[in-house]
C-alpha positions in Angstrom: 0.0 0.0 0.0 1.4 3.7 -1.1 1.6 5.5 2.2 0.3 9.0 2.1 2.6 11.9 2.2 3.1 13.4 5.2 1.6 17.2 5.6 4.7 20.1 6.0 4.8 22.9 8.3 5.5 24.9 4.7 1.8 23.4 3.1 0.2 24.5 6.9 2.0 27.7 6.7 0.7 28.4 3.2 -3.2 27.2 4.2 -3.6 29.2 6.9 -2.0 32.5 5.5 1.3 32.7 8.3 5.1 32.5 7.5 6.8 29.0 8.2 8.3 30.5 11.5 5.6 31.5 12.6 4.3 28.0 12.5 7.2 26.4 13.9 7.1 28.8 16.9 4.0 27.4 17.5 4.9 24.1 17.9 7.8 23.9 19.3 6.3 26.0 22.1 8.6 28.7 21.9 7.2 31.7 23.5 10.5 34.2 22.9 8.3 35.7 20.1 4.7 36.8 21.0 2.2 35.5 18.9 -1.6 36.4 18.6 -3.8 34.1 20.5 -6.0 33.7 17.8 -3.3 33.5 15.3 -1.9 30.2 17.1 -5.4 28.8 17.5 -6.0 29.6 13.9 -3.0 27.9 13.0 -3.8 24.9 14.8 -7.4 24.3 13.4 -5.6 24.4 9.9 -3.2 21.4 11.4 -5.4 19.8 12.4 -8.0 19.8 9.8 -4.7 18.9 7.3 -3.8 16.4 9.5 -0.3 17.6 10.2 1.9 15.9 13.2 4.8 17.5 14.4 8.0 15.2 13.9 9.5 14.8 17.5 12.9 13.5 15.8 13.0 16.6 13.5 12.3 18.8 16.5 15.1 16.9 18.9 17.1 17.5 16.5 16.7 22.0 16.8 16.3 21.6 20.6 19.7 19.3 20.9 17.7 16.4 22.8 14.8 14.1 22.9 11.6 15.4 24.0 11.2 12.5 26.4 12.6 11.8 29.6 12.2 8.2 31.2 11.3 6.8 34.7 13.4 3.7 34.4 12.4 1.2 37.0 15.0 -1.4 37.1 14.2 -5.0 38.9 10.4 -3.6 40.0 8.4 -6.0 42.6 5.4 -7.6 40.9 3.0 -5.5 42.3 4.8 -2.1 41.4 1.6 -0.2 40.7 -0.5 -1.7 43.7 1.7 -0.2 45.8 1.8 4.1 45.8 5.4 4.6 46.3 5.9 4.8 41.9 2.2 6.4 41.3 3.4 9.1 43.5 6.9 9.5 42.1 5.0 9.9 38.6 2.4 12.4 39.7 5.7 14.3 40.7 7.7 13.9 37.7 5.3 14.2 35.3 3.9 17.3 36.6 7.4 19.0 36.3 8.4 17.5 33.1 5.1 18.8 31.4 6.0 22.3 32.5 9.0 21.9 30.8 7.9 20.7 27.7 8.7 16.8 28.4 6.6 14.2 28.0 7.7 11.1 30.1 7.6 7.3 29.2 8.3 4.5 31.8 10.3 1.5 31.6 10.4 -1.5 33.6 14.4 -3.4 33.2 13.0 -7.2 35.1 16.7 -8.8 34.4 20.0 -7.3 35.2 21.3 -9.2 31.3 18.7 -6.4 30.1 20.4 -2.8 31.7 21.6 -2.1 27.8 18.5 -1.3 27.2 19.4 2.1 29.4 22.4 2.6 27.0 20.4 2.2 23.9 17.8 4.8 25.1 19.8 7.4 25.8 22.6 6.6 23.2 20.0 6.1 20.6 18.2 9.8 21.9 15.0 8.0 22.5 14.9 10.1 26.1 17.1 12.8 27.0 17.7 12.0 30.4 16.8 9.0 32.7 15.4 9.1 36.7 16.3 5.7 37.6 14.4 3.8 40.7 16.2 0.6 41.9 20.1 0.9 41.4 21.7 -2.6 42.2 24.0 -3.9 40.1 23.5 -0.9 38.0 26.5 1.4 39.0 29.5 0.7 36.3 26.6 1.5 33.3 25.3 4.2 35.5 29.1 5.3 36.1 30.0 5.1 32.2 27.0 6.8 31.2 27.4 10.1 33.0 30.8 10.2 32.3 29.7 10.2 28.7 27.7 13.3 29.5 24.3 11.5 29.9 21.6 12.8 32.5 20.7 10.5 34.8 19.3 10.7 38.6 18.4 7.9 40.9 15.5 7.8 43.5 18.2 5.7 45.9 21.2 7.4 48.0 23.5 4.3 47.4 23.5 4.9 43.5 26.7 5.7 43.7 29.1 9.0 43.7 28.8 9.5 39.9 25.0 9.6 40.1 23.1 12.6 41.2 20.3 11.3 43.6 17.0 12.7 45.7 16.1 10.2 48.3 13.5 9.9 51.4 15.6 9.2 54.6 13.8 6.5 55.8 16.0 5.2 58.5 14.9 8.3 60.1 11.7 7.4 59.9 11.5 3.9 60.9 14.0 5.9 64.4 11.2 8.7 65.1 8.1 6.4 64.7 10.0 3.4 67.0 11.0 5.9 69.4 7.2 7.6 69.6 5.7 4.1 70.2 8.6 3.8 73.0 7.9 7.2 73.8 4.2 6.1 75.3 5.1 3.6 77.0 5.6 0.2 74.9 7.8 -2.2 75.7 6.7 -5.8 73.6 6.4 -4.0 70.1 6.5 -6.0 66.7 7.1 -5.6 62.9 5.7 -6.8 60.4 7.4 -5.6 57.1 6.3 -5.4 53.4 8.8 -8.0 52.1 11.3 -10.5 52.9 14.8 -10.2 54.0 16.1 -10.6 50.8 15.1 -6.8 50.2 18.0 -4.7 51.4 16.2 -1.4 52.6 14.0 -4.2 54.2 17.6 -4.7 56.3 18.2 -1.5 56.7 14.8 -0.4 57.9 14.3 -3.5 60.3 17.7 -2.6 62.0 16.9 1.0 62.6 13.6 -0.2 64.1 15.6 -2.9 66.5 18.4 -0.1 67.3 15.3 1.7 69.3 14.4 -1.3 71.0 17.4 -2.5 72.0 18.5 1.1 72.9 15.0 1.5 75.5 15.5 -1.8 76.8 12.6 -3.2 75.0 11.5 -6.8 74.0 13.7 -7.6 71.1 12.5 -11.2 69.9 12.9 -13.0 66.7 9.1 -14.2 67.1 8.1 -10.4 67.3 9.2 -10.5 63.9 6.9 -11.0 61.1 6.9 -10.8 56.9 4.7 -9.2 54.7 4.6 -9.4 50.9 2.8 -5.8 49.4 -0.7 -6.4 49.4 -2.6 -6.2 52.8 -3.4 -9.8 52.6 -0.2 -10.8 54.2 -0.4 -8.0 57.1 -3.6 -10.0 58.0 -1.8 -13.6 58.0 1.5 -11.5 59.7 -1.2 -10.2 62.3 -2.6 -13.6 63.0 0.3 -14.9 63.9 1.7 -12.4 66.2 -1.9 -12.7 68.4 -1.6 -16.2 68.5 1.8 -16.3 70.5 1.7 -17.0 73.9 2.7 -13.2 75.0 0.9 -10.8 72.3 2.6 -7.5 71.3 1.2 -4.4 73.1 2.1 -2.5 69.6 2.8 -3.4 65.5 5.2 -1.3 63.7 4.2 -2.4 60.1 6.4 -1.0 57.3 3.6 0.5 55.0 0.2 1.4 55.6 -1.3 -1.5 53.7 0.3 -4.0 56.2 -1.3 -1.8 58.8 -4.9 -2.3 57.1 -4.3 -6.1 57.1 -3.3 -6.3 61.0 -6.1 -4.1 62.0 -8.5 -6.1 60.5 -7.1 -8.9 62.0 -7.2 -7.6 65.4 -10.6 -6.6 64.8 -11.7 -10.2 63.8 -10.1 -11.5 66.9 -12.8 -9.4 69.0 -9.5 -6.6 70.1 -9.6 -2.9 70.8 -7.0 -0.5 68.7 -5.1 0.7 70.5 -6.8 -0.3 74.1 -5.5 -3.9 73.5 -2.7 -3.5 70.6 -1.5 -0.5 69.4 -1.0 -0.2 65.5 1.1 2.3 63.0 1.9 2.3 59.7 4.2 4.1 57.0 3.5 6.7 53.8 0.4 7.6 55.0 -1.6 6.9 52.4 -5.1 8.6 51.3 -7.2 6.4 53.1 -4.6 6.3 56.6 -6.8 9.3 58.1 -10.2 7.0 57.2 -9.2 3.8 58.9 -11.7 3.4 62.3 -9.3 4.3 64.6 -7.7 6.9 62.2 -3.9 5.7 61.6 -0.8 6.9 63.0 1.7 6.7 60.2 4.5 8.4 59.0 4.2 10.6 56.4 6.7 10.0 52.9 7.2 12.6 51.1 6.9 10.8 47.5 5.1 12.9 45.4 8.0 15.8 45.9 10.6 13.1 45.2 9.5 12.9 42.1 9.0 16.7 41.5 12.9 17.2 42.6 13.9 14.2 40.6 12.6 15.6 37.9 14.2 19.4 37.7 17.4 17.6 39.1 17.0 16.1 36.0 16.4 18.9 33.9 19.0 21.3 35.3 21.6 18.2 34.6 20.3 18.9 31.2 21.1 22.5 31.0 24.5 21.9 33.4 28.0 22.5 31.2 29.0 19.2 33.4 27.3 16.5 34.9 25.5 17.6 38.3 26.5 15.2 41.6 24.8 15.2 44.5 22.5 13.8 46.7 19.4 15.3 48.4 17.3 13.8 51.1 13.7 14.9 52.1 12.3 14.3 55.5 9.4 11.5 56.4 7.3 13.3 59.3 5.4 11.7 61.8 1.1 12.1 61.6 -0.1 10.8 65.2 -3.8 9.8 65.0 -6.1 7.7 67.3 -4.2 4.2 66.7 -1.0 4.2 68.6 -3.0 5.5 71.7 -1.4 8.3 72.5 -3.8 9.8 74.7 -4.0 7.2 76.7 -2.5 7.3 80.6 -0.2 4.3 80.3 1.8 2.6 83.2 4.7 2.4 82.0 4.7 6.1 80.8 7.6 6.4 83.4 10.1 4.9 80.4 11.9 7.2 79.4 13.4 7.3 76.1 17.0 7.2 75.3 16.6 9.6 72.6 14.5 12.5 71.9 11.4 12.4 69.9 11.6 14.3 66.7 9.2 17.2 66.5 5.4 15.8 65.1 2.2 16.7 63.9 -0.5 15.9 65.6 -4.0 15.2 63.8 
């Protein structure tokens, strides 16, 4: 089949009466030169009835770069878009980049034997720069790449010193909301996380959280211990078998909110009072934290912004004579509502913690 030729900015110019400029001012969104409102929509109805498309490639190529930049998601878990954490850091990202002129397109990398396909986007100039979201076994591409003069910028700290990077510090976190359960007056608190051991920030996060304990003099027992797997299906199951030990926690530290909605309803099933009998908090604070009966004492990650800084840290490597390195953290903060029972009188209120609370909100 003969393909039909494709409509010129020249055949649009000459239809709707403008000079050629005129029309690639308009869509290459350049607003240097003023042009009449109803000139530009003029100019578009005429596209548009013509069916012209503006060539992205022939438009990279004036503007030195792709219009595209990527959100790279290398090794995701299976249920990537369940979870917030990567909606958020695209509400962020993609509300920058469209102010910029960007579109964005997001790629998931499942096998390490597939990280050329980073190379080949940004060599081939299918994206201009990359925002990268899980970093092992990553860094000596990475490394090469910005040496080559290639934007990239990771959503993890340990990236690597050749990688610009904008990360939550959650090991702060998991410390202030530990500390604030400690701070009431618990001494037999549990975990339940959001994945196995084999997770490194799952490490990392479950030793900050034992640090506190051991620190206050708390219980600190492997059966206290429990793992979840994403979905809030396994914070039930976790839940169930932390109230069915002989000695049940006075309080659950669960590493996202959506363990925290499995364990209270599984505390709720087994006839139990939040917090009057077990105490429960959670972590991101999602939408619905604040709707939970009692309302849900979590911490608050600040994912959206991570995104939005990702993003112009991004850009500005763009615009940068060299390649931009360093590494910015944003702060979780703590949201105390009804669940951890902090208006309660306790007993053991006379603990006293080791270390001093980090300054909160309270809702």
């Amino acid at each position: 089949m003969k393909r039909k030729s494709s409509v010129t900015q020249k055949q649009v110019a000459k239809e709707a009466g403008v000079s050629q400029t005129a029309v690639s001012l308009i869509f290459n969104g350049d607003t240097t030169i003023r042009i009449n409102e109803d000139t530009r929509k003029h100019v578009l109805d005429i596209a548009e009835q013509m069916g012209y498309v503006p060539q992205a490639a022939a438009r990279s190529l004036v503007q030195g770069h792709s219009n595209n930049l990527a959100l790279v998601l290398l090794r995701p878990h299976r249920q990537v878009f369940n979870d917030p954490y990567i909606p958020n850091i695209i509400t962020g990202f993609s509300e920058v980049a469209r102010q910029a002129g960007f579109r964005i397109v997001v790629e998931h990398i499942d096998d390490l034997a597939r990280l050329s396909v980073i190379r080949t986007m940004l060599k081939g100039g299918e994206v201009a720069g990359i925002v990268l979201s899980g970093t092992i076994g990553s860094h000596e591409l990475t490394t090469q790449l910005t040496q080559e003069g290639h934007a990239i910028v990771a959503l993890d700290s340990s990236a690597g010193p050749s990688l610009s990077s904008v990360a939550i510090d959650h090991l702060a976190g998991v410390d202030t909301l530990a500390k604030h359960l400690v701070g009431i007056g618990y001494r037999r608190i549990a975990c339940i996380t959001y994945a196995s051991l084999q997770e490194s920030h799952i490490q990392k996060r479950l030793k900050a959280y034992q640090n506190v304990l051991k620190q206050n003099n708390c219980d600190d027992e492997r059966e206290l211990i429990r793992y979840g797997n994403y979905d809030p299906q396994s914070g039930y199951t976790a839940m169930k078998e932390l109230l069915n030990l002989k000695k049940q926690p006075e309080a659950v530290y669960c590493m996202n909110d959506l363990m925290a909605m499995g364990a209270m309803a599984a505390i709720r099933e087994a006839g139990l009072s939040i917090p009057d009998d077990i105490a429960i908090v959670g972590y991101d604070d999602m939408r619905f934290a604040a709707f939970t009966a009692p309302a849900l004492t979590t911490m608050q990650s600040p994912e959206i912004e991570q995104g939005r800084k990702a993003a112009s840290t991004l850009i500005a490597n763009l615009k940068a004579a060299s390649p931009i390195q360093e590494i910015q953290y944003l702060n979780p903060e703590l949201v105390i509502r009804e669940s951890c029972g902090w208006q309660k009188e306790r007993k053991k209120m006379t603990h006293t913690v080791s270390q001093p609370i980090l300054s909160v909100n309270q809702y």
